[in-house]
N, CA, C and O atoms as a GROMACS GRO file, in nm:
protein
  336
    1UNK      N    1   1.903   2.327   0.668
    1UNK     CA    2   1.973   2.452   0.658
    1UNK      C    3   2.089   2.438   0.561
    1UNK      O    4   2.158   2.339   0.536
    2UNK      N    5   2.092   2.556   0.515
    2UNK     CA    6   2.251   2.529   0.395
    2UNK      C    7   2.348   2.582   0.444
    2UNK      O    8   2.359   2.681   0.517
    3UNK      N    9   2.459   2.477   0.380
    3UNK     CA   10   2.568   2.511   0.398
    3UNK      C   11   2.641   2.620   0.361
    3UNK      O   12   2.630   2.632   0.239
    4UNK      N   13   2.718   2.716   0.413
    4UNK     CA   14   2.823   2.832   0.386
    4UNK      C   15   2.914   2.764   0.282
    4UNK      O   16   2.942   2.648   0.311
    5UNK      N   17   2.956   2.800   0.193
    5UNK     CA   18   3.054   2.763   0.114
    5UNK      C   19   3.205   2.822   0.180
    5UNK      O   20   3.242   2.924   0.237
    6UNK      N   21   3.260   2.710   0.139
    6UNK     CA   22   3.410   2.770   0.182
    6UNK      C   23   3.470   2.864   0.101
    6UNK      O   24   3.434   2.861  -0.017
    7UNK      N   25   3.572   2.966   0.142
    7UNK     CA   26   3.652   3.006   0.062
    7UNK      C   27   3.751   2.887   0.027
    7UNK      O   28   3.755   2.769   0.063
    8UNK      N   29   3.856   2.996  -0.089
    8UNK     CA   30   3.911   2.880  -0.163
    8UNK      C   31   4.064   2.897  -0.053
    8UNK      O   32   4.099   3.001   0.003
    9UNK      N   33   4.121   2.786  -0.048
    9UNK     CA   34   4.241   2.805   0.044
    9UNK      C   35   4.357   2.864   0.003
    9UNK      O   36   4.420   2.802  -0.083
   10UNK      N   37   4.400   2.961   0.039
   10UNK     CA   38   4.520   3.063   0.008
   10UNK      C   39   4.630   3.047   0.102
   10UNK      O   40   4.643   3.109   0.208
   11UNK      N   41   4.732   2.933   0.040
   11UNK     CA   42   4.809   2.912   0.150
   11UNK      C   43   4.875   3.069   0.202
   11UNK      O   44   4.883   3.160   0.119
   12UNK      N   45   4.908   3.082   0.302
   12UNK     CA   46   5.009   3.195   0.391
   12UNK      C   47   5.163   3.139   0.430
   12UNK      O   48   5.258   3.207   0.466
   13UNK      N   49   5.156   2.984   0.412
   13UNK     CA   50   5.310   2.978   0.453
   13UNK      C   51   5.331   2.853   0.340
   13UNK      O   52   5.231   2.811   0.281
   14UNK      N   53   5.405   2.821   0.325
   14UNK     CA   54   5.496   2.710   0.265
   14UNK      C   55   5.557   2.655   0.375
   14UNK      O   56   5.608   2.706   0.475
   15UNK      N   57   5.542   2.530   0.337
   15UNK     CA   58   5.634   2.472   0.454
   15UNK      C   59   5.799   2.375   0.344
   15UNK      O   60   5.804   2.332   0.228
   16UNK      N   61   5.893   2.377   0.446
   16UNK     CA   62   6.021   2.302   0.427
   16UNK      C   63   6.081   2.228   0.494
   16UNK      O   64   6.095   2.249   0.614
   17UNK      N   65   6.136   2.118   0.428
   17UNK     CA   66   6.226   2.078   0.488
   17UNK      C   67   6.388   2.122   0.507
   17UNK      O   68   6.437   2.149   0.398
   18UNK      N   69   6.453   2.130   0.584
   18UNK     CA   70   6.567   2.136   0.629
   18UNK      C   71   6.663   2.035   0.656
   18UNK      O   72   6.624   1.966   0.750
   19UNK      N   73   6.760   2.004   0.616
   19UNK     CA   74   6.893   1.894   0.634
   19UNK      C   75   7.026   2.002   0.655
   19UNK      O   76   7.067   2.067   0.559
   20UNK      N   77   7.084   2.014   0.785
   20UNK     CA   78   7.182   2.038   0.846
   20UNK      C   79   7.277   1.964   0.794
   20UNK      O   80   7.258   1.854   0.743
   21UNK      N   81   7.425   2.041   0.809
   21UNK     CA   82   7.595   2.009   0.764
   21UNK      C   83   7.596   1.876   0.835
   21UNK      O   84   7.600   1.773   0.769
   22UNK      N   85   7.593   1.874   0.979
   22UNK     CA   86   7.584   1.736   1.083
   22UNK      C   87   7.483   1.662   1.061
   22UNK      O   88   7.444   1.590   1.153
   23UNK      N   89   7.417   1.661   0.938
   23UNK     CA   90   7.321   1.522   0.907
   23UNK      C   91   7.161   1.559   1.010
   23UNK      O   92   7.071   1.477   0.993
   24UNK      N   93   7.141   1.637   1.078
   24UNK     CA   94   7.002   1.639   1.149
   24UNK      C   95   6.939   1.730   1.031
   24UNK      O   96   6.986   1.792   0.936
   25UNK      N   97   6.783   1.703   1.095
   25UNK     CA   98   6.661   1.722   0.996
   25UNK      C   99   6.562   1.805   1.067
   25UNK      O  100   6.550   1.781   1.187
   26UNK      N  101   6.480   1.912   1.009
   26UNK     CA  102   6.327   1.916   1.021
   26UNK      C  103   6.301   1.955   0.953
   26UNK      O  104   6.344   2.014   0.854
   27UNK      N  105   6.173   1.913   1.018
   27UNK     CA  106   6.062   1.921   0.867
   27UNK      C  107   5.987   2.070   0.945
   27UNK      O  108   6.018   2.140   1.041
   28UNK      N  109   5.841   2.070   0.817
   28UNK     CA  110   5.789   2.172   0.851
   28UNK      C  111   5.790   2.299   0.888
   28UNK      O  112   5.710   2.352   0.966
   29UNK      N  113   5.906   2.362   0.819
   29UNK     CA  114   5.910   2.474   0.854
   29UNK      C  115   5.871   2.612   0.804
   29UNK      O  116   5.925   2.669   0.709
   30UNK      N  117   5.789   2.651   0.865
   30UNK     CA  118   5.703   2.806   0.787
   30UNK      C  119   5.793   2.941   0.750
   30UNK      O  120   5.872   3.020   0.803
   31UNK      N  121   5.724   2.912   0.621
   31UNK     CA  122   5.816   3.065   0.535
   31UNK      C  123   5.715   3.144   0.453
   31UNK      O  124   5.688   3.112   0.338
   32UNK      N  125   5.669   3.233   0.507
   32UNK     CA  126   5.538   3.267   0.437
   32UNK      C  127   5.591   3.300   0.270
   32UNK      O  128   5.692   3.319   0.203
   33UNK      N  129   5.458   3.292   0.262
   33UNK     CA  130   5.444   3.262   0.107
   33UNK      C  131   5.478   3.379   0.021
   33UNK      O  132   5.523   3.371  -0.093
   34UNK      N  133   5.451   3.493   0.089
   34UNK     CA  134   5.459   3.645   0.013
   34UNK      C  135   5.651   3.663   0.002
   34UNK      O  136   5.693   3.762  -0.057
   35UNK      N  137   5.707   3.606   0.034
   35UNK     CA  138   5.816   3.575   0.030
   35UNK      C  139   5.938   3.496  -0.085
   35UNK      O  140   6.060   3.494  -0.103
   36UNK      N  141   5.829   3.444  -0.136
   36UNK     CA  142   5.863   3.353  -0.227
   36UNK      C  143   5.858   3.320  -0.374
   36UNK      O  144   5.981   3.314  -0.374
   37UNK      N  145   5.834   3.299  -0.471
   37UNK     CA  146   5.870   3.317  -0.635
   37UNK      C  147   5.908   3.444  -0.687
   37UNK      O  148   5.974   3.522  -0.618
   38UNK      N  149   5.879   3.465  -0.775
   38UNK     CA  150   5.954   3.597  -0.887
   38UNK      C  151   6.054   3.512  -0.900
   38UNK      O  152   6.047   3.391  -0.878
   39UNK      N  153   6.185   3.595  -0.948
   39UNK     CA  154   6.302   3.483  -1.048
   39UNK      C  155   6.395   3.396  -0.926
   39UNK      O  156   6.481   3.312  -0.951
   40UNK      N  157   6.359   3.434  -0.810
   40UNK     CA  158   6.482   3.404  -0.700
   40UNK      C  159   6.371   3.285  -0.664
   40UNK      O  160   6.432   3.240  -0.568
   41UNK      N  161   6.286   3.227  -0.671
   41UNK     CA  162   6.232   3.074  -0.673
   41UNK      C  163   6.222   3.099  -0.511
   41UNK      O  164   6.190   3.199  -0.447
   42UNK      N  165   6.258   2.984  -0.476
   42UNK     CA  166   6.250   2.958  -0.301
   42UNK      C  167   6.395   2.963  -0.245
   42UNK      O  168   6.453   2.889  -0.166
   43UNK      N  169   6.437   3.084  -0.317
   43UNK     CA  170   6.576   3.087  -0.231
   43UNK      C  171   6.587   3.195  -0.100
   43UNK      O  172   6.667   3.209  -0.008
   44UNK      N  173   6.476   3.256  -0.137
   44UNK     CA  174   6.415   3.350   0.001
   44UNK      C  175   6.402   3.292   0.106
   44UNK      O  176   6.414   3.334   0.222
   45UNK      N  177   6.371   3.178   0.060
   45UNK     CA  178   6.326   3.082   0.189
   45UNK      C  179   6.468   3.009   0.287
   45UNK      O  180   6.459   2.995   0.408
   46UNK      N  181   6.521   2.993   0.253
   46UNK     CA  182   6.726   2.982   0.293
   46UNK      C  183   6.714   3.134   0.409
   46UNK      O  184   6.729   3.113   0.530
   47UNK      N  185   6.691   3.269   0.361
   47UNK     CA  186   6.703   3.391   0.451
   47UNK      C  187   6.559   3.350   0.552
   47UNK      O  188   6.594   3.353   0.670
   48UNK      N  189   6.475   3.329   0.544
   48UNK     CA  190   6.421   3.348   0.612
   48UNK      C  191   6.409   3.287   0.761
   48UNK      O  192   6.386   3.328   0.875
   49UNK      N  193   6.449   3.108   0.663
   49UNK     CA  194   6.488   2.993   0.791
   49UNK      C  195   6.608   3.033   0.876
   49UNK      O  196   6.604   3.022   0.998
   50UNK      N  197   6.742   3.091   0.793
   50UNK     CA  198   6.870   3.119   0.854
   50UNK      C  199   6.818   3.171   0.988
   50UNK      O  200   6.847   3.127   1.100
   51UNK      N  201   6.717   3.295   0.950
   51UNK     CA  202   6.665   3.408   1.014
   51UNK      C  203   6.615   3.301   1.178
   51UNK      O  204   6.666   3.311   1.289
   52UNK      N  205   6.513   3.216   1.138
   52UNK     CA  206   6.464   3.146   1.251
   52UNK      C  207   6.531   3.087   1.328
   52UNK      O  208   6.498   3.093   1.447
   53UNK      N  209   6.661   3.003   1.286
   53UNK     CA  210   6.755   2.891   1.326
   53UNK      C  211   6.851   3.023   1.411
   53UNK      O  212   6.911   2.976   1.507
   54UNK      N  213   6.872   3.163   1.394
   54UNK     CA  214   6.909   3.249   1.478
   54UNK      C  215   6.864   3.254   1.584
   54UNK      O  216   6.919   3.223   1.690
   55UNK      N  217   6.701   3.317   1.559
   55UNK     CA  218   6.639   3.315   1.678
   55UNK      C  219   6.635   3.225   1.772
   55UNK      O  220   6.654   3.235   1.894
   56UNK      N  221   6.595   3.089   1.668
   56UNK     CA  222   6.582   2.933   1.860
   56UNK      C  223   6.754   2.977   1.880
   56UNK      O  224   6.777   3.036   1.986
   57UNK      N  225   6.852   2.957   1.806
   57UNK     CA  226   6.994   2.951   1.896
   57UNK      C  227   6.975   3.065   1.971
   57UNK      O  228   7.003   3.016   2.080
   58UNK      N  229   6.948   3.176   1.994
   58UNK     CA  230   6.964   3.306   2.091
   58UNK      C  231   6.919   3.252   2.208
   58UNK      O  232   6.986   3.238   2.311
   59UNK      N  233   6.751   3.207   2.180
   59UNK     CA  234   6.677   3.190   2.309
   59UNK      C  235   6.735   3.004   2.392
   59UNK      O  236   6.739   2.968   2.510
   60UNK      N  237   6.762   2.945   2.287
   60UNK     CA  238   6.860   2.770   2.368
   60UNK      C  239   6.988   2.825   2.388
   60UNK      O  240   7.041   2.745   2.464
   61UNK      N  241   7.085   2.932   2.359
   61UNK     CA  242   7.205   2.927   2.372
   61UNK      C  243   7.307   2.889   2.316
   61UNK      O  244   7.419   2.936   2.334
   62UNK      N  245   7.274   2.787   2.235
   62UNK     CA  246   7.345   2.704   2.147
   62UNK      C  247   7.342   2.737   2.026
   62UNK      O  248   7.232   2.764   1.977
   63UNK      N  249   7.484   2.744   1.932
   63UNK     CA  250   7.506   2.790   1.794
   63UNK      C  251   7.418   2.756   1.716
   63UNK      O  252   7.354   2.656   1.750
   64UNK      N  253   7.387   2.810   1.610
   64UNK     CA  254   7.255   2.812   1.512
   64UNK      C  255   7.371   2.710   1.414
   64UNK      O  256   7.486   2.731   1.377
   65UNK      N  257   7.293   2.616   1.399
   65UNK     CA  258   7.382   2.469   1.299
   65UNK      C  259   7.361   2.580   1.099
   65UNK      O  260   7.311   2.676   1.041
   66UNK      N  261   7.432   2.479   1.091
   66UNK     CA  262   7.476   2.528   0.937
   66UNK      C  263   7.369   2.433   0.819
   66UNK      O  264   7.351   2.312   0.836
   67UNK      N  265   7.298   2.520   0.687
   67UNK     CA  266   7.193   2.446   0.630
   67UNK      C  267   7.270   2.394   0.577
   67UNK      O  268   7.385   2.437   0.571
   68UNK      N  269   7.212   2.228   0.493
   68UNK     CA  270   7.318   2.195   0.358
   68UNK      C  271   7.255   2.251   0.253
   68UNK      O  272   7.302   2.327   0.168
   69UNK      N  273   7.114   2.198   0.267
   69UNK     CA  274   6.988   2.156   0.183
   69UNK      C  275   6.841   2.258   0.198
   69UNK      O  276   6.840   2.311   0.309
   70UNK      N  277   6.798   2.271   0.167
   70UNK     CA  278   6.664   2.301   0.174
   70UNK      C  279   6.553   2.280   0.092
   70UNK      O  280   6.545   2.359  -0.002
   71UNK      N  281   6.437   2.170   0.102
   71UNK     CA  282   6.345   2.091  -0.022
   71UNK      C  283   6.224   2.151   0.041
   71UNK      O  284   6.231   2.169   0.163
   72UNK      N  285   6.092   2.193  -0.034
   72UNK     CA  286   5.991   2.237  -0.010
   72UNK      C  287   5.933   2.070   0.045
   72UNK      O  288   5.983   1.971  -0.009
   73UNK      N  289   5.809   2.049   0.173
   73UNK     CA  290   5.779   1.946   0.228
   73UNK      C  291   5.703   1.862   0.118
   73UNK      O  292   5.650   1.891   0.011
   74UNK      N  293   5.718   1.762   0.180
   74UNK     CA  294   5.656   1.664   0.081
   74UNK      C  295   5.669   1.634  -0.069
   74UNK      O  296   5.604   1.548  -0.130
   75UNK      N  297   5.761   1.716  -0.119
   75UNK     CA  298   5.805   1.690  -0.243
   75UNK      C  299   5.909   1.564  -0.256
   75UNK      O  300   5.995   1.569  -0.168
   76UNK      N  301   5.923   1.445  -0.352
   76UNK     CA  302   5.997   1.342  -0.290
   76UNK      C  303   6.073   1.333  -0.440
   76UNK      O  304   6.000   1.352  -0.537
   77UNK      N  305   6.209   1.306  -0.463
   77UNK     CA  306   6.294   1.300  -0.577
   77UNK      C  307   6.276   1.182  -0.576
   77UNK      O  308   6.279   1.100  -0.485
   78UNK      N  309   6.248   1.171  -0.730
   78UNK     CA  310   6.235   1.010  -0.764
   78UNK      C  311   6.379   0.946  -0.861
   78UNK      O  312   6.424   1.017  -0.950
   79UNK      N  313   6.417   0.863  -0.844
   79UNK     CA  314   6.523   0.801  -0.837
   79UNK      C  315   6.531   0.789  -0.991
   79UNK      O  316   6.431   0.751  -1.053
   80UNK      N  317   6.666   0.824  -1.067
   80UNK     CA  318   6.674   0.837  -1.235
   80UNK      C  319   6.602   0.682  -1.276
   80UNK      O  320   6.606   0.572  -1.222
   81UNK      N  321   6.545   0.726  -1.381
   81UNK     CA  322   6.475   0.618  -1.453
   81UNK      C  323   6.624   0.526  -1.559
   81UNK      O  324   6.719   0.575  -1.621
   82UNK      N  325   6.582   0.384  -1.538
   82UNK     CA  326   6.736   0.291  -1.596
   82UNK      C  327   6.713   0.297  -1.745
   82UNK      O  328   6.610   0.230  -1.753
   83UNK      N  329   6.740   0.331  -1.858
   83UNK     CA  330   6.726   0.347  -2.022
   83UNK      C  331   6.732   0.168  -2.085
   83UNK      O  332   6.846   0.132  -2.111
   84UNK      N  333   6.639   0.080  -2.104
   84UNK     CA  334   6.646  -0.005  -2.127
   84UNK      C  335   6.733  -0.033  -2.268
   84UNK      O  336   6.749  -0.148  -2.310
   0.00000   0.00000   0.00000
């Protein structure tokens, strides 16, 4: 019997990382995608997380922490190259 071909994969979210003022981290965090490029890049993505880090503080009680940073996942900065 043959196989169905897949569609092609259309991501729906982007994921990020997050680094907090007090040094804590997560990863993975979903910002859908329709949200994101034209000239403002992934800075949509800052409103959208703010938006989430509201919500868990409402429902834990506890103040929504402050972003420093925000890096799309798995992207890794590679360390300046030395000019021989």
């Amino acid at each position: 019997m043959a196989r169905k071909k897949s569609k092609p994969l259309d991501a729906e979210f982007v994921m990020f990382d997050v680094t907090y003022t007090n040094g804590a981290r997560t990863s993975n965090r979903r910002v859908p995608t329709a949200l994101l490029g034209g000239l403002d890049g992934d800075e949509p993505a800052r409103d959208a997380i703010i938006e989430q880090d509201r919500a868990i503080a409402e429902r834990s009680g506890k103040p929504p922490l402050e972003i420093a940073t925000i890096t799309r996942s798995g992207i890794v900065e590679k360390p300046p190259r030395k000019m021989a």
